[in-house]
C-alpha positions as CSV (number, residue, x, y, z in Angstrom):
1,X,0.0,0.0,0.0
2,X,1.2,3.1,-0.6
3,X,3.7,4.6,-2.8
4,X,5.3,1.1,-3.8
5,X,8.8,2.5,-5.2
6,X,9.6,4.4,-2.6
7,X,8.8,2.0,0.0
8,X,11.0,-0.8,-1.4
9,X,14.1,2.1,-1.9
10,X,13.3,3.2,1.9
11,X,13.3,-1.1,3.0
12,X,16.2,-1.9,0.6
13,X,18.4,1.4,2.3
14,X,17.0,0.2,5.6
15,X,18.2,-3.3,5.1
16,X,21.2,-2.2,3.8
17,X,22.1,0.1,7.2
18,X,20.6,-2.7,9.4
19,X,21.1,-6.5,8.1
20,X,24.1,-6.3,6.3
21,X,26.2,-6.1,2.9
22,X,23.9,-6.2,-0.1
23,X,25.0,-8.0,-2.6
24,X,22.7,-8.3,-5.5
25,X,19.0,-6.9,-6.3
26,X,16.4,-7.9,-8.6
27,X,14.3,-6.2,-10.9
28,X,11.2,-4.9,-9.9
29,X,8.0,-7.1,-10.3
30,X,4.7,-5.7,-10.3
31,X,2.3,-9.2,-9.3
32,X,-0.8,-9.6,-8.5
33,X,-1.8,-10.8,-5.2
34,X,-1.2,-14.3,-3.6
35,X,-3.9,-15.6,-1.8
36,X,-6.9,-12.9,-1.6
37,X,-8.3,-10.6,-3.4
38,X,-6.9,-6.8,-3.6
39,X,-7.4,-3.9,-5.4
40,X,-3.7,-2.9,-5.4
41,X,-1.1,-5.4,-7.2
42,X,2.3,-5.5,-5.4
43,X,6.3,-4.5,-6.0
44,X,8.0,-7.5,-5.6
45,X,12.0,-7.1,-5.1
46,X,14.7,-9.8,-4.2
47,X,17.7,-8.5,-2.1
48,X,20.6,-10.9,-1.6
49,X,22.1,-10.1,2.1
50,X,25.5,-11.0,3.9
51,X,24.8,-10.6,6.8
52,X,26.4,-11.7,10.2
53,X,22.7,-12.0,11.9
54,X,21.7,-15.1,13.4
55,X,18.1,-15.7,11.6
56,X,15.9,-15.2,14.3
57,X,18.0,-11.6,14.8
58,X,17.7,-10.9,11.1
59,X,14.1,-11.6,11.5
60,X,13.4,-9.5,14.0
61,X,15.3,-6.3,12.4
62,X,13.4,-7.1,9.0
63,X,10.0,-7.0,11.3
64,X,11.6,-3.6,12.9
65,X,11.8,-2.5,9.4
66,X,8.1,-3.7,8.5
67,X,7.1,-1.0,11.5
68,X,8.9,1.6,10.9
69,X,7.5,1.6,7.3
70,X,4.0,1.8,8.5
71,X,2.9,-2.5,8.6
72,X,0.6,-2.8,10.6
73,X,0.0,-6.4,11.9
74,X,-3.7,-7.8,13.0
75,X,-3.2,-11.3,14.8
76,X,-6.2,-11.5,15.0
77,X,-6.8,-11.6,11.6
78,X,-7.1,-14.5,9.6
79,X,-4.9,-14.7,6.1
80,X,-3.5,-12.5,4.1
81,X,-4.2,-8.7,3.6
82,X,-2.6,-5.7,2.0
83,X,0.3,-3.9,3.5
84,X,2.7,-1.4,3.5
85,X,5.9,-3.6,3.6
86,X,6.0,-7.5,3.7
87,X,9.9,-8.5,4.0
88,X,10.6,-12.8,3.9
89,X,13.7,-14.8,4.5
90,X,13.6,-17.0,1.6
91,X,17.2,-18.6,2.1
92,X,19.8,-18.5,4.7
93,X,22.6,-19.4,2.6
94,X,21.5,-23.2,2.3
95,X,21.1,-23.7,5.7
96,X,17.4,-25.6,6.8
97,X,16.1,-23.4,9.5
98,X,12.7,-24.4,11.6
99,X,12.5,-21.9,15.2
100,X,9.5,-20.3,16.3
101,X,10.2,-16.8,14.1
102,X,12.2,-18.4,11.0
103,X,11.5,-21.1,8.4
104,X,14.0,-21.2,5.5
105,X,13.5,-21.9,2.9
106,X,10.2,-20.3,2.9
107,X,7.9,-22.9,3.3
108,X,5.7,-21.6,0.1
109,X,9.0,-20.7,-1.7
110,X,8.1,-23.5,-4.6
111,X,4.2,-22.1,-5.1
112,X,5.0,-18.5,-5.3
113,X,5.9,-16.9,-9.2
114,X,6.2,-14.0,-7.5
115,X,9.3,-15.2,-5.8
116,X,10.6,-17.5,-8.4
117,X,10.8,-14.8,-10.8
118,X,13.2,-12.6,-9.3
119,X,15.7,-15.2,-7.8
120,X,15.6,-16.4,-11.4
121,X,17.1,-13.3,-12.6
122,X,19.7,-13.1,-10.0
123,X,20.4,-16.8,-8.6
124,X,19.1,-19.0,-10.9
125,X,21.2,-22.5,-10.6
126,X,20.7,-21.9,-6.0
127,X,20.0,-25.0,-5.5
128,X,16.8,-25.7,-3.0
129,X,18.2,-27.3,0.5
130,X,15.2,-29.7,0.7
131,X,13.9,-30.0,-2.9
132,X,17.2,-30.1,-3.9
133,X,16.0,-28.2,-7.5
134,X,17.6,-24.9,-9.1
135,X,15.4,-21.7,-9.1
136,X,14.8,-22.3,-12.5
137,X,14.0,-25.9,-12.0
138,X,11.1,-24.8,-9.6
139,X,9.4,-22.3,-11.7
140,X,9.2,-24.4,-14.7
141,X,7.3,-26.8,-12.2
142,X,5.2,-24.5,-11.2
């Protein structure tokens, strides 16, 4: 929601201050949305981080982020719904992550165009630590 390019410049900055050395960016992606109905489509963007965070510390600083760019979460809402900013830990490095704030790979990783698209364009032969299939490899089976 909002003024889409200047919120992912503001995150992508943010990130950049906060989480660590950015290494590569994607393209921008203008998707429609996954999982409900919305009258806004979304500004998708990969970032690949270094970063020295542990996950659960990168997660919290991405959710820090998320707030300070106006997200405004509703538990007691069920699904999904439009939002400012919606920042995801897709990969950690190949590492198979499951704690109570982190699951990488994302657990929808393999259903989502929207993701597949952009770490085609930037990481295409990453290999998937459980599925054990390129980027490029999942989208075609999608």
């Amino acid at each position: 929601m909002g003024d889409k390019k200047a919120l992912l410049e503001q995150a992508c900055t943010l990130i950049k201050n906060r989480c660590g050395l950015l290494v590569e960016r994607s393209s921008a992606y203008t998707t429609e949305p996954w999982g409900f109905e919305a009258e806004e489509w979304f500004l998708n963007e990969l970032l690949v981080v270094e970063t020295e965070l542990e996950p659960d510390d990168l997660m919290d600083a991405l959710m820090g982020i998320e707030a300070e760019l106006g997200r405004v979460r509703h538990p007691e809402q069920k699904g999904y719904c439009s939002r400012t900013v919606d920042l995801d830990i897709l990969y950690y490095s190949d590492r198979i992550i499951n704690t109570a704030k982190v699951t990488a790979p994302h657990p929808l990783l393999h259903l989502r165009k929207f993701a597949l698209e952009p770490l085609c364009e930037i990481i295409p032969d990453f290999l998937h630590p459980v599925f054990n299939l390129s980027q490029t490899q999942l989208l075609e089976k999608l």
